[in-house]
Backbone bond lengths (Angstrom), bond angles and torsions (degrees), N, CA, C in turn:
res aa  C-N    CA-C-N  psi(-1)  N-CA   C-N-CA  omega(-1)  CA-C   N-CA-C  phi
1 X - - - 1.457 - - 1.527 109.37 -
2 X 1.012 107.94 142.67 1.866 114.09 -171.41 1.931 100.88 -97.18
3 X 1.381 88.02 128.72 1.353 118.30 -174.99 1.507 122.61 -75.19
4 X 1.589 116.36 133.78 1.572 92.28 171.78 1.359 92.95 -146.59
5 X 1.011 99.69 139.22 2.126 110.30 167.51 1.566 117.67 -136.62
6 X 1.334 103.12 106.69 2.048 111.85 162.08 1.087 116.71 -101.23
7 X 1.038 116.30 164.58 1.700 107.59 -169.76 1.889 83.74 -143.82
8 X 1.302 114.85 164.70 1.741 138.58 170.75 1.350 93.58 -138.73
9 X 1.532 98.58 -172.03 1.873 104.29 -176.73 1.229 88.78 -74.85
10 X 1.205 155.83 -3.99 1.928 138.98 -157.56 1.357 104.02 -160.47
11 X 1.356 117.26 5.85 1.294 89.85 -168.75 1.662 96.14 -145.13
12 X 1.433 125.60 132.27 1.948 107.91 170.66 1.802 84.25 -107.62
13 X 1.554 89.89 160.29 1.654 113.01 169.67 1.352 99.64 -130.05
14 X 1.607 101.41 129.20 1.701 109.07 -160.94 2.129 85.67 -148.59
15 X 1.843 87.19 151.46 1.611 65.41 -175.03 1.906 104.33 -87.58
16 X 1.427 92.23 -165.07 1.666 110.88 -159.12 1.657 107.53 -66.62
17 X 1.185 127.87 137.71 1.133 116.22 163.15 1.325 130.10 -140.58
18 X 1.048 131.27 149.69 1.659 123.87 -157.95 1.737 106.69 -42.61
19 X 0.941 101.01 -44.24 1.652 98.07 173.29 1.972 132.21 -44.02
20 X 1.607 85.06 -29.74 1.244 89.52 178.34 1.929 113.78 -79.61
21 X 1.361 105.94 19.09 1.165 89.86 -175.61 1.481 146.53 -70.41
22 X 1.734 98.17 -23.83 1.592 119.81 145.01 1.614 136.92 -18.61
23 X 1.336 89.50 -37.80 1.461 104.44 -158.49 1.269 103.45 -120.97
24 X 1.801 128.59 -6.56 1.743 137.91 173.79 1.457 65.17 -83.37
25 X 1.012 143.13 -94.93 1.399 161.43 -104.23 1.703 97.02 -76.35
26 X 1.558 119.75 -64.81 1.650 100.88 156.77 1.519 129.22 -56.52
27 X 0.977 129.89 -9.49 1.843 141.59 174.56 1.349 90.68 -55.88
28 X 1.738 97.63 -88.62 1.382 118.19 -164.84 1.561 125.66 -63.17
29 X 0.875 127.33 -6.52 1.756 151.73 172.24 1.311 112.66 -69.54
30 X 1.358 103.31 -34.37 1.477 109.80 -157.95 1.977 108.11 -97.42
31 X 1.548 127.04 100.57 1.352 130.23 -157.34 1.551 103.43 -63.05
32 X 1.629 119.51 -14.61 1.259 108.62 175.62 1.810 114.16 -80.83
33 X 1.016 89.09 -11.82 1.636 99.87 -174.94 1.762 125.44 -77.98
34 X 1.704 93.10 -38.10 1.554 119.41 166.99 1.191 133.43 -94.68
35 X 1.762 101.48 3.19 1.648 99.55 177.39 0.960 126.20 -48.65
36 X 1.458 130.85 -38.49 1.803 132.75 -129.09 1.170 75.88 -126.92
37 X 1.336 150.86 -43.42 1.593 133.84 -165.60 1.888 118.92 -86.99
38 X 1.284 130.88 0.96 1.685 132.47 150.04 1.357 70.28 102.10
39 X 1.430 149.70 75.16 1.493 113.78 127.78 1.869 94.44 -144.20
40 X 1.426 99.27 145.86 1.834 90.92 157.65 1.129 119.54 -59.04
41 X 1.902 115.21 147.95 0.983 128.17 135.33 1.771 128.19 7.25
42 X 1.328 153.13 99.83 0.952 136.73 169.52 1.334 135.67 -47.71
43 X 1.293 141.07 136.63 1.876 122.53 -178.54 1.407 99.11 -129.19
44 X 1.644 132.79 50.01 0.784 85.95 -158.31 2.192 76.72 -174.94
45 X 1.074 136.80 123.98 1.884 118.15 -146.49 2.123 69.03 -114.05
46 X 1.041 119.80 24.10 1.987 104.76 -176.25 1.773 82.49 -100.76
47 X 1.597 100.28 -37.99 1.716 94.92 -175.13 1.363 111.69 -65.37
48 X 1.369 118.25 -39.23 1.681 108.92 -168.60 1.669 92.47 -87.06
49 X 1.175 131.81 -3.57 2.050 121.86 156.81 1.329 94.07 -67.12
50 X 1.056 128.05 -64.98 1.571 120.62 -177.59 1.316 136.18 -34.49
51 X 1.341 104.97 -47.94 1.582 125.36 173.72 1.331 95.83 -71.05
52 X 1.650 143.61 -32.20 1.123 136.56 -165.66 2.064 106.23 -82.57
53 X 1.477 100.13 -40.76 1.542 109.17 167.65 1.480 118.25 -52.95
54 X 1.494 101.53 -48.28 1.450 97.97 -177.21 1.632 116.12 -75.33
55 X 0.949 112.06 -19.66 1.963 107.56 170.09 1.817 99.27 -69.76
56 X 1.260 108.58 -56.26 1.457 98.65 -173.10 0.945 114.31 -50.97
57 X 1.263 127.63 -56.81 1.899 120.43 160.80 1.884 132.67 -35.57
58 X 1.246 80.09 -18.21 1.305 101.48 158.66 1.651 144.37 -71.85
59 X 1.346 86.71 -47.22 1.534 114.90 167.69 1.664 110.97 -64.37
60 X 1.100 102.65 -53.75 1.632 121.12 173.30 1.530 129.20 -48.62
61 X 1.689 101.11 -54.18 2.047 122.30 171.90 1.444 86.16 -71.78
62 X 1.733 129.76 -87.84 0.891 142.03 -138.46 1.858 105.94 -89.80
63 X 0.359 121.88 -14.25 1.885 106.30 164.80 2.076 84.49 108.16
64 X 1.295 113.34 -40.35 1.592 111.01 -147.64 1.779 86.77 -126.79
65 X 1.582 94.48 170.45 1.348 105.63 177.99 1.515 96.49 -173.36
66 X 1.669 117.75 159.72 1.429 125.96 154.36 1.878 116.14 -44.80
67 X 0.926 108.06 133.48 1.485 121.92 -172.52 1.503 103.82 -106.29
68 X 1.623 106.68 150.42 1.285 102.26 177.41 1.717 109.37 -98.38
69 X 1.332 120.63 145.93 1.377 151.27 167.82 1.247 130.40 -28.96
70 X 1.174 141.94 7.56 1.717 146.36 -139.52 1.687 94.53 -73.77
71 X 1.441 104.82 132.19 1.312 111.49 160.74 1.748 113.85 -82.08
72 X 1.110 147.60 140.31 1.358 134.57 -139.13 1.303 93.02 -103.82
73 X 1.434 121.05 -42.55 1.838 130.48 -163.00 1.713 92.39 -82.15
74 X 1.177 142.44 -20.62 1.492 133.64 154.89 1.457 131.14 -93.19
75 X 1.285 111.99 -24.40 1.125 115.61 -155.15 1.264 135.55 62.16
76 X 1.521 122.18 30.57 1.362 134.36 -168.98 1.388 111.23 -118.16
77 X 1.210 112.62 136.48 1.574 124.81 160.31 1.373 136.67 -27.08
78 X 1.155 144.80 114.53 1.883 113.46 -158.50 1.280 81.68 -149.65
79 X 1.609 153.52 15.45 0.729 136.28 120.55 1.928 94.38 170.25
80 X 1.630 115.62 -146.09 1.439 117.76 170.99 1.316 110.12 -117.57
81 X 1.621 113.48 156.54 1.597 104.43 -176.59 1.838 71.74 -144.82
82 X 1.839 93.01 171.84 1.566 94.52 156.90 1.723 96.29 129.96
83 X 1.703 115.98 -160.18 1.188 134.43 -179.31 1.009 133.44 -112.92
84 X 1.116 126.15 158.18 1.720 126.23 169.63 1.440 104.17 -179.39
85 X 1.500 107.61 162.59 1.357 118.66 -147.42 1.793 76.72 -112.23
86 X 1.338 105.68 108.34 1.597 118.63 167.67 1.319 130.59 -97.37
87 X 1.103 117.69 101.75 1.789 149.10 177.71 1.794 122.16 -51.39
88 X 1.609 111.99 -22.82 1.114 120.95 -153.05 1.689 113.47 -117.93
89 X 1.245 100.30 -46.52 1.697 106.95 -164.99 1.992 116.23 -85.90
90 X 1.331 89.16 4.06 1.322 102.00 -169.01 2.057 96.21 -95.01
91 X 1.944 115.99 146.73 1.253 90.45 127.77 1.578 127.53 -96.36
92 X 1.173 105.74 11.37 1.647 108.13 172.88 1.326 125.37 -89.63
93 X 1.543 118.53 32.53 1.181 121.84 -171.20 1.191 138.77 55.85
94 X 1.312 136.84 -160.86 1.951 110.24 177.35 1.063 97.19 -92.79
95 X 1.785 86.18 159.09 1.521 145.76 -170.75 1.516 136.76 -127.44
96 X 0.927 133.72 127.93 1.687 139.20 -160.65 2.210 83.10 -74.88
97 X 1.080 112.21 113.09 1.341 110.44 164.97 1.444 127.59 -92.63
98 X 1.060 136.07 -176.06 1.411 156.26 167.25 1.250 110.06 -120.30
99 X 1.435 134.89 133.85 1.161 115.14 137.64 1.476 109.54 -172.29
100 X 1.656 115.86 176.89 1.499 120.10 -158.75 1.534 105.72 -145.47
101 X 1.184 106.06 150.72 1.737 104.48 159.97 1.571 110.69 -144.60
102 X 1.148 130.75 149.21 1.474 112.94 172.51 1.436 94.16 -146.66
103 X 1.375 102.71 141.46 1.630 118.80 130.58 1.460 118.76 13.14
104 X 1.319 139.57 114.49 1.258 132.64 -149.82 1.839 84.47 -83.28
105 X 1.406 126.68 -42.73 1.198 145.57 -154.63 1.541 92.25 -69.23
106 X 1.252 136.30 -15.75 1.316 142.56 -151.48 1.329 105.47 -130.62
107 X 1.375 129.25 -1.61 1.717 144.54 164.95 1.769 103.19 -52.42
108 X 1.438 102.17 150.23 1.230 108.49 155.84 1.746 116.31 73.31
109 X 1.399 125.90 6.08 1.299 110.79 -155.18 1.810 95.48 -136.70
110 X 1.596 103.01 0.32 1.739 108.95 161.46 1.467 102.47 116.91
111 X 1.350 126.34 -22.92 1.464 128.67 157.79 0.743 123.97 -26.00
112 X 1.312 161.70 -56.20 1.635 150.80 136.74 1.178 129.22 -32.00
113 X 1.493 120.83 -34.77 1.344 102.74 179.31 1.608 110.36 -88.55
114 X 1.883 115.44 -31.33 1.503 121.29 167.01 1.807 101.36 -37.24
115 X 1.391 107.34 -52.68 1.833 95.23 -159.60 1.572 99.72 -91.66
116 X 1.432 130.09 -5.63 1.483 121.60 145.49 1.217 118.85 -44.89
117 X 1.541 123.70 -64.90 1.172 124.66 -160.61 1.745 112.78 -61.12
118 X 1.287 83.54 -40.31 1.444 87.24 -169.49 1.415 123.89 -86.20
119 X 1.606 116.49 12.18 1.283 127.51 165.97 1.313 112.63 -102.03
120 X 1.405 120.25 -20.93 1.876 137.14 160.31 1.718 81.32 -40.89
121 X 1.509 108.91 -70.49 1.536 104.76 -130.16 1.582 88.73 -79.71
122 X 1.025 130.06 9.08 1.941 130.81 175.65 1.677 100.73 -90.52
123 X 1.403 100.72 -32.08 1.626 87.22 179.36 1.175 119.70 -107.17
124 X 1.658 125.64 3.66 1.418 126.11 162.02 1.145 105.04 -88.72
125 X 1.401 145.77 -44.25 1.341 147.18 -148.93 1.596 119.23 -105.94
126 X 1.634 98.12 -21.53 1.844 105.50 180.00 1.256 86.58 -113.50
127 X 1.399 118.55 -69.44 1.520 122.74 -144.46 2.143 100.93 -68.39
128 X 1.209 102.19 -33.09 1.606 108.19 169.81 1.959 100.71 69.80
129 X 1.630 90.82 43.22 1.627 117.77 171.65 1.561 100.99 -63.03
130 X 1.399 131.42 142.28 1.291 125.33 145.24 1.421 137.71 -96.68
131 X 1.758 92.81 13.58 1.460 108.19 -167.02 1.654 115.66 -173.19
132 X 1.444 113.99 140.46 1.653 106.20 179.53 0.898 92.66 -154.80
133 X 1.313 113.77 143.54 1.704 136.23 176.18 1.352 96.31 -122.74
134 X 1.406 105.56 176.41 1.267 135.38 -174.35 1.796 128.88 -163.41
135 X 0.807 135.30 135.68 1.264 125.52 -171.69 1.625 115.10 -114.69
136 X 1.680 143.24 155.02 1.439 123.32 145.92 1.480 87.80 -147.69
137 X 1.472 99.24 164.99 1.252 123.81 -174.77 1.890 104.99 -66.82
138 X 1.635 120.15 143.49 1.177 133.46 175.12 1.897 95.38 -26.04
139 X 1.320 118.78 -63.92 2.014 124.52 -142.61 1.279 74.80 -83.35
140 X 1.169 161.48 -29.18 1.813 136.71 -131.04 1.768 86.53 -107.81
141 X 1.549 93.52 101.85 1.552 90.55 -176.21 1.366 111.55 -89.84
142 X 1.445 118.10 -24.39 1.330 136.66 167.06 1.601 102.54 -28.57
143 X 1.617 112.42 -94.45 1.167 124.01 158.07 1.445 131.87 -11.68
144 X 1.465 108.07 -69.35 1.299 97.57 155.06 1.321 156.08 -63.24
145 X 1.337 108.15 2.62 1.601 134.84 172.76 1.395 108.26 -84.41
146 X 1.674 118.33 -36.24 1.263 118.66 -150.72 1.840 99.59 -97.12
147 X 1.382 98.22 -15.40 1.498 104.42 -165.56 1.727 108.63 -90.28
148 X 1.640 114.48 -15.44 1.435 136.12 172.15 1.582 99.75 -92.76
149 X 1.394 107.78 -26.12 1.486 77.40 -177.06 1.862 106.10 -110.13
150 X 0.758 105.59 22.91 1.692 114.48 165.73 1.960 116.39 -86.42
151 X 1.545 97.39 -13.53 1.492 111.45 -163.53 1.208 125.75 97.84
152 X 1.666 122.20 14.24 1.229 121.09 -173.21 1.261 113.31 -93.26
153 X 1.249 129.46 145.51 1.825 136.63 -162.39 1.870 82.01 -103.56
154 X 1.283 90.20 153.25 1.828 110.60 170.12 1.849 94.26 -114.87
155 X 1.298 79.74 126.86 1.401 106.60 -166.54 1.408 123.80 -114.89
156 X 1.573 115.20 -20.62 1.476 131.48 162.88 1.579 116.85 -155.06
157 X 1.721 100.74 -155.57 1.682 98.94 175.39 1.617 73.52 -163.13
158 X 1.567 96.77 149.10 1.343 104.08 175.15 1.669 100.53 -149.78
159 X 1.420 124.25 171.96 1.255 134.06 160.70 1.887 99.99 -85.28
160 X 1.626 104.92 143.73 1.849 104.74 149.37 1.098 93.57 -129.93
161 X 1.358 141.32 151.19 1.018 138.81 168.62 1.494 145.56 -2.24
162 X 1.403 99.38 55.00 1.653 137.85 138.84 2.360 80.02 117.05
163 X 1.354 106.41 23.59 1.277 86.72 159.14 1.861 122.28 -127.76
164 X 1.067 91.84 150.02 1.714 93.37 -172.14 1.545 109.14 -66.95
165 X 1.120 103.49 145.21 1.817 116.13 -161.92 1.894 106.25 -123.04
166 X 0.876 113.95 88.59 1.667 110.91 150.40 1.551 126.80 -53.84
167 X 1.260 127.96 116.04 1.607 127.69 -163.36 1.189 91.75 -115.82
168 X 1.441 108.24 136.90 1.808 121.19 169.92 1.422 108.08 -144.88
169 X 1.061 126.43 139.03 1.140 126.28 158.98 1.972 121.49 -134.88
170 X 1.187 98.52 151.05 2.048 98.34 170.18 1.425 113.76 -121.55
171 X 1.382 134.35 136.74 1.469 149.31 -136.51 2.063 80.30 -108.32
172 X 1.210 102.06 166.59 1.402 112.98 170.29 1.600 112.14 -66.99
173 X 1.537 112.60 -38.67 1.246 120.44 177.02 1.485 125.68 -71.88
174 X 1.674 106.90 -45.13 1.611 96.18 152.02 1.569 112.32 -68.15
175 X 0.554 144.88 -24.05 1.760 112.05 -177.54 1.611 103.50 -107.97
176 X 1.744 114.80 30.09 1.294 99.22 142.89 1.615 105.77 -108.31
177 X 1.088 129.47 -6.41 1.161 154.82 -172.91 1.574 106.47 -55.49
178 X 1.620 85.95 -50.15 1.820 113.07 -153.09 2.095 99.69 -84.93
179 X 1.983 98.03 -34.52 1.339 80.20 -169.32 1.410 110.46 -98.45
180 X 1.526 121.07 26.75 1.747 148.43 170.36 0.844 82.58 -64.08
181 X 1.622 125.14 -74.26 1.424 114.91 -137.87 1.750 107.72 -104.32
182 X 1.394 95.31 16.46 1.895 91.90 -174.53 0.992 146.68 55.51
């Protein structure tokens, strides 16, 4: 299985591994956590192994995958942040994505935007991306705070399956643009 480790001041992004299943399994369990993205609550730790198989397969087809979350000063799980090349949510076909989930307990305290930024700079600087979008639902204001304040422009609105979609994306050139001026 192909390996990945980033690190921020607080945070490493390493990819998923069966071990982490404890902690997919509190993510996804939790209905405040899954509101804004269309799926129930999980009941069930075979589904969050699953979700953990299918990123690794990911890593494997696609070069990239969702990464898991480590808080650095515990060493604990707090949820996934990171990339992947998404096939589905687009009508423009695939797209270099963004995206995050955390730990409801782990909201609010800069964790999303630390492992935003620093998955921008994995796919401009390693991956040699010329482009990343990202999507969140209209209510997820969280999300949408974190995705404006990373430097990302909102660029449309779309339906996915009966939920409202905010579209943003940042070009390689804005976010070399963005980390000129700091």
């Amino acid at each position: 299985m192909k390996t990945f480790h980033v690190e921020s001041e607080r945070l490493l992004l390493r990819e998923l591994r069966v071990e982490d299943v404890e902690g997919m399994f509190a993510l996804d369990s939790n209905p405040n956590v899954v509101k804004y993205i269309g799926i129930p609550p999980l009941t069930d730790k075979a589904q969050s192994l699953e979700y953990i198989h299918n990123i690794q397969q990911q890593y494997e087809e696609k070069g990239i995958g969702r990464w898991a979350c480590i808080l650095k000063e515990t060493n604990e799980f707090i949820g996934w942040a990171g990339l992947k090349i998404e096939e589905k949510l687009s009508d423009f076909g695939p797209y270099h994505d963004l995206g995050y989930r955390l730990r409801e307990e782990f909201w609010g305290k800069g964790y999303a935007t630390e492992a935003a930024k620093i998955s921008l700079d994995y796919a401009f600087e390693v991956l040699g991306w010329n482009d990343v979008e990202a999507c969140a639902d209209f209510d997820n204001k969280g999300s949408n705070h974190v995705l404006k304040k990373i430097g990302m422009r909102h660029t449309r609105d779309s339906m996915y399956e009966g939920i409202p979609l905010h579209w943003y994306k940042i070009t390689k050139l804005e976010w070399l643009q963005k980390i000129s001026i700091g």
